[in-house]
C-alpha positions in Angstrom: -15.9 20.4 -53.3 -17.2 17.0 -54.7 -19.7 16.4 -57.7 -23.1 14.7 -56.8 -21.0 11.9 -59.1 -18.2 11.3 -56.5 -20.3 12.5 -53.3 -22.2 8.9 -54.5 -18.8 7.3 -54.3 -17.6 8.7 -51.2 -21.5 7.6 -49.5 -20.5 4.3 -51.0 -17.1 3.9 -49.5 -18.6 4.6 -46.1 -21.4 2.2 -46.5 -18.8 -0.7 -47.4 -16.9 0.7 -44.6 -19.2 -0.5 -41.8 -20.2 -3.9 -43.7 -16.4 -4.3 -44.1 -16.2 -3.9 -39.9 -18.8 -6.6 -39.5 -16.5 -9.1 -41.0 -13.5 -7.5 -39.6 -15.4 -9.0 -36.4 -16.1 -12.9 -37.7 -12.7 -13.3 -39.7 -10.0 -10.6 -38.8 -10.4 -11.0 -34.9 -12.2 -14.3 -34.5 -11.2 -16.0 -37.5 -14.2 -17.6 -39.1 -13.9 -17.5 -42.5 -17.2 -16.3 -44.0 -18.2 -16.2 -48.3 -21.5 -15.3 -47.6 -21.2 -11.7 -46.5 -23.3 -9.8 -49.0 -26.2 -12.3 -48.2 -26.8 -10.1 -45.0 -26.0 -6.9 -46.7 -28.5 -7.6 -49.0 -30.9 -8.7 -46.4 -30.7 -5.5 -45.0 -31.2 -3.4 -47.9 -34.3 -5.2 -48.6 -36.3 -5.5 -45.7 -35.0 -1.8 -44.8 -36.1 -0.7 -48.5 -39.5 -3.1 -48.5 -40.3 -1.0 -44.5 -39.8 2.2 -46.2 -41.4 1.8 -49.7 -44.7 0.3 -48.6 -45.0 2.6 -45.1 -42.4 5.1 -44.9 -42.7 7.3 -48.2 -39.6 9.5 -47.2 -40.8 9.7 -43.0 -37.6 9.7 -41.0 -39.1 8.0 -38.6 -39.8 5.0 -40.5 -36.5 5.3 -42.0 -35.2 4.8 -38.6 -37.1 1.6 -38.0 -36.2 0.4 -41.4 -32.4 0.8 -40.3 -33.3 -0.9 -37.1 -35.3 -3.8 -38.5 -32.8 -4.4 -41.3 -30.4 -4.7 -38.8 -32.3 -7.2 -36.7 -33.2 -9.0 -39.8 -29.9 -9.5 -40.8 -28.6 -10.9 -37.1 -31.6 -13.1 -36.3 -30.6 -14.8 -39.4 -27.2 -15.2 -38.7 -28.2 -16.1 -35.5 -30.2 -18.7 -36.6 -27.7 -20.0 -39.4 -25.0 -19.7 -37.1 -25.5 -22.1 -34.4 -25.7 -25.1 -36.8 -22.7 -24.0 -39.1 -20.6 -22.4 -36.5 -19.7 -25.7 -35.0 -17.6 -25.7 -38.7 -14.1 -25.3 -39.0 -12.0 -23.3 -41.6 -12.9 -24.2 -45.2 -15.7 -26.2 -43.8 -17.6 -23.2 -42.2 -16.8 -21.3 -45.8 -18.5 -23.2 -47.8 -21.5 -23.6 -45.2 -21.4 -20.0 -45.8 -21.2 -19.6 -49.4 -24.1 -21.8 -49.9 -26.2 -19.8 -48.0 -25.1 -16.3 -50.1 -26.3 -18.5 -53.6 -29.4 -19.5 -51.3 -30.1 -15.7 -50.6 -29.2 -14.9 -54.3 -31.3 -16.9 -56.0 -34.6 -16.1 -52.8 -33.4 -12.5 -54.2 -34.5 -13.4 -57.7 -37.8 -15.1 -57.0 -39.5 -12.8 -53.5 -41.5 -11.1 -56.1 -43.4 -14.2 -55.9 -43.7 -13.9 -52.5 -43.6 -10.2 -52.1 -44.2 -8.3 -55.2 -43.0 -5.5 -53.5 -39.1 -6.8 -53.4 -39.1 -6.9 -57.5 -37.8 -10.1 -57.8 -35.3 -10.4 -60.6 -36.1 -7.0 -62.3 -35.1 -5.7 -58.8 -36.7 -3.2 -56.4 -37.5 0.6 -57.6 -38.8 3.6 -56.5 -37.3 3.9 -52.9 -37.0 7.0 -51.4 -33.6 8.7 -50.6 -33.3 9.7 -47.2 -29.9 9.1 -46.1 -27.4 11.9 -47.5 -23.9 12.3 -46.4 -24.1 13.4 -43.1 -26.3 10.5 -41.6 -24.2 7.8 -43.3 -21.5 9.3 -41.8 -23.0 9.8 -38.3 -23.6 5.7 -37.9 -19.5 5.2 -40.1 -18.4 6.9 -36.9 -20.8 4.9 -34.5 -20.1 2.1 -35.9 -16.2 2.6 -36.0 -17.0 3.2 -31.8 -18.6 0.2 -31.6 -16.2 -2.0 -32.9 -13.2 -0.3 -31.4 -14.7 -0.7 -28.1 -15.9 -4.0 -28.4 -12.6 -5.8 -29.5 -10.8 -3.8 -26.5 -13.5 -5.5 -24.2 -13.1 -8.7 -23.1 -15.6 -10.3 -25.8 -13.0 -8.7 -28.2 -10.0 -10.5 -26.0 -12.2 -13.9 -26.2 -12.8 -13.5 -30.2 -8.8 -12.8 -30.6 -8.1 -16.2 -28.3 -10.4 -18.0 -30.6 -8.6 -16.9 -33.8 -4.8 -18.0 -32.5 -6.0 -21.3 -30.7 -9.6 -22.1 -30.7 -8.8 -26.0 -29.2 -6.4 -23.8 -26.3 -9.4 -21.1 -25.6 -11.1 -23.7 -25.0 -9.4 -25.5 -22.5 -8.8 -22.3 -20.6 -12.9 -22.2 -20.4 -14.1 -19.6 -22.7 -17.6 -21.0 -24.5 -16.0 -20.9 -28.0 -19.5 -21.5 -29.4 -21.2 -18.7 -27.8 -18.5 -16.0 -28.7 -18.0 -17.5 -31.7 -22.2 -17.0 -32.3 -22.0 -13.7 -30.9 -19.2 -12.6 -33.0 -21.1 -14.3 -36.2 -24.2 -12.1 -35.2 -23.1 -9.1 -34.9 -20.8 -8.9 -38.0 -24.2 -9.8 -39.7 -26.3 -6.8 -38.1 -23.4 -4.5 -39.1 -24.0 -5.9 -42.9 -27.5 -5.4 -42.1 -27.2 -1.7 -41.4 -24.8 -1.2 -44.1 -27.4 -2.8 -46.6 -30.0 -0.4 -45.1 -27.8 2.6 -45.8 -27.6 1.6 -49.4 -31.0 1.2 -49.9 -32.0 4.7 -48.7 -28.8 6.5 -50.5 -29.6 4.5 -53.4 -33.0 4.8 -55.4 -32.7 0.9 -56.8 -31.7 -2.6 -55.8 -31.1 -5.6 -57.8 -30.1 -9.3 -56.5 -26.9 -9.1 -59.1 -25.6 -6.1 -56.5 -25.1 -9.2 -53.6 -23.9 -12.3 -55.9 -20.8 -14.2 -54.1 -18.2 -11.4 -55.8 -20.1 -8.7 -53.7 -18.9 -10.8 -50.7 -15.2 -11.3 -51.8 -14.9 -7.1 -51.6 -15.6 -7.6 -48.5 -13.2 -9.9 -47.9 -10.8 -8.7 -49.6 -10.8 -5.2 -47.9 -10.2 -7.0 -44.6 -7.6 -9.5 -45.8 -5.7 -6.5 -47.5 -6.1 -4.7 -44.8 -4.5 -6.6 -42.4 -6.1 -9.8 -40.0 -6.6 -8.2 -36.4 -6.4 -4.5 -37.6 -9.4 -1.8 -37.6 -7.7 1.0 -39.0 -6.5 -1.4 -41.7 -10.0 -2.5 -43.0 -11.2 1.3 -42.3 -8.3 2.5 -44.6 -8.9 -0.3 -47.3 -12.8 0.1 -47.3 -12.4 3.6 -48.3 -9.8 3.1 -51.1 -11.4 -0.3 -52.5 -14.9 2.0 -53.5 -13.0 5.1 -54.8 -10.5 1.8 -57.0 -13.2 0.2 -58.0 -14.9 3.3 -59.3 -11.6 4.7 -61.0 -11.0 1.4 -62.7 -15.1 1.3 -64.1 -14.5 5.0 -65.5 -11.2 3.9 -67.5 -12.2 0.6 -68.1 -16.1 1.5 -68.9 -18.7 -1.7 -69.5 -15.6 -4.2 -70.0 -15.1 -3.8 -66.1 -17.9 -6.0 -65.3 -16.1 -8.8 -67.7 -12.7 -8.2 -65.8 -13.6 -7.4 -62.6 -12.9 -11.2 -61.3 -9.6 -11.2 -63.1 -8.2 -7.5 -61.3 -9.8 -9.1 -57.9 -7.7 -12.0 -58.2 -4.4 -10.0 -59.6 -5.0 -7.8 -56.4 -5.0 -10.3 -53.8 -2.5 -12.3 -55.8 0.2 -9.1 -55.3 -0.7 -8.6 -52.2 -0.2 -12.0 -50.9 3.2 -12.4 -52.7 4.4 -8.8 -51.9 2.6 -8.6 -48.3 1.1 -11.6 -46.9 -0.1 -9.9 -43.5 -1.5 -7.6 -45.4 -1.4 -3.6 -45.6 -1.2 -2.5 -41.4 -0.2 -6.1 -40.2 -2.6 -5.5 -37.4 -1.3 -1.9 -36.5 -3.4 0.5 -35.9 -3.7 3.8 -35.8 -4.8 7.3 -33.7 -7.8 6.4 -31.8 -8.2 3.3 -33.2 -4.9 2.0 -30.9 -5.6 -0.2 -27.8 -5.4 1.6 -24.6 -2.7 1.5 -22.9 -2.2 -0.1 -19.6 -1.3 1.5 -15.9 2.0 0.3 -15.3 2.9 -0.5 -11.5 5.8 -0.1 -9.6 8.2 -2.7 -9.3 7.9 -4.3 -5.6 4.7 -2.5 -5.3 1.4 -4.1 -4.6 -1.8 -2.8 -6.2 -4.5 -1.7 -4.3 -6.1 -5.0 -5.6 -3.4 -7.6 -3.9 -5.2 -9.6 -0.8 -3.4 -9.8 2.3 -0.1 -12.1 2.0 1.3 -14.6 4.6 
């Protein structure tokens, strides 16, 4: 029904997708407001597309590690990142974070120095495409799982009590730091994946495709979207590829010089017209919390110790 054209697209929006959930985790629901998003992504892709073009050669078994090792990649450096900046606040932690996207930006542009294999500036070719529609969209749904049952979980509840009142979630004893880390991590690993995805759907990678504006899609997917809501950022994801790609046909090479300008009109709008953005942290289907068992009134649950 698609051409190979918009099949791309549609392999894109689903890639963004699960990035887009990873900071749905460390700013919609735990409120850490990140700039360096497309550092991991980017991460990902490489060391998944590095794995594959000097071992794997089109194995899907090693295309299978590489998703696994670009995933790990990705958190153990967020891991390691986070527990210095993490103790930052609000703009304070952005900044931390931006820094470390121009960091992996400019790293991007010089590995070829370290690893000739990674390209360097002139980017990395010749990668193998092994991921087609149906496997991108077996790990969209797995990650949409994940993520659904993990902010229903009481790690999700902990993230959400960070976000309205870190100072109060505190007090009431949750280990702000650790959640916070945890939530920073795995955010990161889902970037990771998604950067592996791309660079097996994708035959080329280049440094310029995870600059600081590749981060602000991401963020602003989940700020449109809606703080706090999954089927908002899910919704958003897949709209914001299949934009951006409409706007690049009718606007053709002048995109790139106006892409920063529609970004900012966008979120401009949206903010005036709708500040809690598109679902105002509804959600939808499957994607709704579960509900609770109600009890009887004057009944005791089978849980209730024995009263005087």
């Amino acid at each position: 029904m698609l051409s190979p054209y918009w099949q791309l697209v549609l392999d894109q929006s689903l890639i963004v997708t699960i990035g887009a959930l990873g900071l749905s985790i460390i700013y919609g629901f735990t409120g850490q407001f990140s700039l360096g998003h497309a550092a991991f992504y980017g991460i990902g892709a490489y060391t998944a597309g590095a794995i594959s073009k000097t071992l794997g050669h089109g194995s899907l078994l090693w295309f299978l590690i590489a998703l696994v090792a670009g995933s790990l990649v990705a958190g153990l450096i967020a891991l390691l990142i986070g527990l210095p900046i993490l103790r930052l606040r609000s703009d304070y932690l952005g900044i931390a974070t931006l820094g470390f996207g121009i960091i992996v930006k400019v790293g991007m542009d010089n590995a070829n120095k370290v690893l000739p294999v990674l390209g360097g500036a002139t980017g990395m070719s010749g990668l193998t495409k092994v991921a087609n529609f149906e496997i991108i969209f077996l790990f969209f749904l797995a990650a949409i799982l994940l993520v659904r049952n993990l902010i229903y979980s009481k790690y999700g509840r902990a993230f959400t009590s960070i976000r309205e009142d870190e100072i109060a979630a505190d007090a009431m004893g949750i280990d702000t730091t650790r959640y916070k880390t945890m939530a920073f991590v795995l955010g990161c690993a889902l970037a990771g994946l998604a950067g592996s995805l791309y660079a097996h759907r994708y035959p080329f990678l280049h440094p310029s495709s995870f600059d600081f504006l590749k981060s602000f899609d991401f963020l602003l997917i989940v700020v449109l979207g809606g703080l706090g809501s999954l089927s908002g950022t899910i919704v958003t994801a897949v709209a914001w590829a299949f934009l951006l790609e409409g706007l690049r046909f009718v606007l053709g090479e002048q995109f790139i010089d106006f892409r920063g300008v529609i970004y900012a009109l966008i979120l401009i709008i949206t903010i005036l017209m709708r500040p809690q953005g598109l679902f105002s942290g509804k959600e939808l289907l499957f994607m709704k919390p579960p509900k609770l068992k109600n009890t009887v009134p004057g009944e005791e649950g089978s849980h209730a110790g024995l009263g005087n």
